[in-house]
One Martini backbone bead per residue (centre of mass of N, CA, C, O) as a GRO file, in nm:
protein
   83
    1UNK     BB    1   0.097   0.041   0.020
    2UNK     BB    2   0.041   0.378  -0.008
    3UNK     BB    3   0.246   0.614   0.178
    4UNK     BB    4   0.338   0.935   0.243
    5UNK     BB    5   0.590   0.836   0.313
    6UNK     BB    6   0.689   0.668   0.058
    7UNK     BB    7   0.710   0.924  -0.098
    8UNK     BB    8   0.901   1.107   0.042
    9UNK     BB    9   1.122   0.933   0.036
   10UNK     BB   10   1.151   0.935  -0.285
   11UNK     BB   11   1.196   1.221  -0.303
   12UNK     BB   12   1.425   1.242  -0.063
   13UNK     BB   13   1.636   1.017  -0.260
   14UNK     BB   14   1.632   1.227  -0.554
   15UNK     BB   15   1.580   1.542  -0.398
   16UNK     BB   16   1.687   1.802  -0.284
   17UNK     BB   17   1.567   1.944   0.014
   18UNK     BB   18   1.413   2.142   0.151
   19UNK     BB   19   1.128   2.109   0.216
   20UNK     BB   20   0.901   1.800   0.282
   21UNK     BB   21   0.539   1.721   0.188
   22UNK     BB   22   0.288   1.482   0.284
   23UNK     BB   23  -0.051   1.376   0.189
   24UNK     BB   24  -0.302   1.097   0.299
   25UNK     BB   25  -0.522   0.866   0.358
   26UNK     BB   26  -0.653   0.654   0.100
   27UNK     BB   27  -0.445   0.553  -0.104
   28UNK     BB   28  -0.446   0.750  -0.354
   29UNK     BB   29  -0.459   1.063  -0.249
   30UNK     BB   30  -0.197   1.307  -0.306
   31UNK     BB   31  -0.030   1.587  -0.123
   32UNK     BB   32   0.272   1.799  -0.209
   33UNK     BB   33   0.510   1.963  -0.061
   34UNK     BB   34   0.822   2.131  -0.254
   35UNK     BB   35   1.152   2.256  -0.171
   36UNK     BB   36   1.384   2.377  -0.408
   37UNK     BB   37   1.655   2.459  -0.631
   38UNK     BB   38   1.572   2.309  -0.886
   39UNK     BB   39   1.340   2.474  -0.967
   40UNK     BB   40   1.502   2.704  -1.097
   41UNK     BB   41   1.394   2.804  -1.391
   42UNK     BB   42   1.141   2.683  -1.397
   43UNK     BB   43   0.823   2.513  -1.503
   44UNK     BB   44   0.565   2.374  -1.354
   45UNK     BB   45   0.592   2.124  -1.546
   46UNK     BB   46   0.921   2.080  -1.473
   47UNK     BB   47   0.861   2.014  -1.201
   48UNK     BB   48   0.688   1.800  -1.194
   49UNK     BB   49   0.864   1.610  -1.358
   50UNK     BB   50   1.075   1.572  -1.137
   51UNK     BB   51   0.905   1.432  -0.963
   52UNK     BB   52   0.824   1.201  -1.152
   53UNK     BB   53   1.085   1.089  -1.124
   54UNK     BB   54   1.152   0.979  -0.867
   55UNK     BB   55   0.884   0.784  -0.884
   56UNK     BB   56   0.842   0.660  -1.144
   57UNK     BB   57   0.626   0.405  -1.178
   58UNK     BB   58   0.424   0.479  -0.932
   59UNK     BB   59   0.249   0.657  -1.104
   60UNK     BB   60   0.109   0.477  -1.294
   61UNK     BB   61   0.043   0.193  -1.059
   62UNK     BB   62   0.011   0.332  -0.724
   63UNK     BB   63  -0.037   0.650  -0.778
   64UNK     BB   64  -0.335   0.817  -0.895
   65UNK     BB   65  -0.297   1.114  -0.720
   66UNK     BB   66  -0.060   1.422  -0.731
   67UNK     BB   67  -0.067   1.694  -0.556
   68UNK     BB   68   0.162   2.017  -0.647
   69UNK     BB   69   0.377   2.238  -0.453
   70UNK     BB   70   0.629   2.404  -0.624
   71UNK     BB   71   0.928   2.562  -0.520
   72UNK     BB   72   1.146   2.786  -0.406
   73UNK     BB   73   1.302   2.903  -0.156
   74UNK     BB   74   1.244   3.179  -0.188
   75UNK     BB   75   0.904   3.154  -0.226
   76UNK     BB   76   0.880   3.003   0.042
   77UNK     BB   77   0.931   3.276   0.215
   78UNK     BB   78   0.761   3.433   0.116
   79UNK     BB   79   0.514   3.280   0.190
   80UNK     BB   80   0.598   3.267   0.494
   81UNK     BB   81   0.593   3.571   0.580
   82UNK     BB   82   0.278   3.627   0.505
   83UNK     BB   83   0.141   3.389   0.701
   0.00000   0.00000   0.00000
């Protein structure tokens, strides 16, 4: 069974990451907010896909839908000002 926990690990074990937060109750739909220096330069659909990088094949396969909230250092500040 996929849990918030094995996302986590297996994207912090391919991408430093200075946050990485994962959630998900019903082992289907998971959702996670990572803040990365690689997201630096890249556009939404390229963080993601570095993202579904980590993932390999559990993306197909045991993970049905994930939604990511993915930022740069810098943003992840700002926003953390903010609220």
């Amino acid at each position: 069974m996929v849990t918030p926990e094995s996302i986590r690990l297996n994207i912090a074990q391919s991408m430093a990451t200075e946050h990485l937060s994962v959630s998900g109750d019903d082992g289907i739909h998971f959702e996670a907010v990572v803040v990365s220096d690689a997201f630096a330069g890249k556009s939404r659909v390229q963080r993601h896909q570095l993202v579904y990088q980590t993932l390999g094949d559990r993306m197909r396969q045991d993970i049905h839908a994930l939604s990511m909230k993915t930022y740069t250092p810098e943003e992840w500040q700002k926003l953390q000002c903010k609220n």
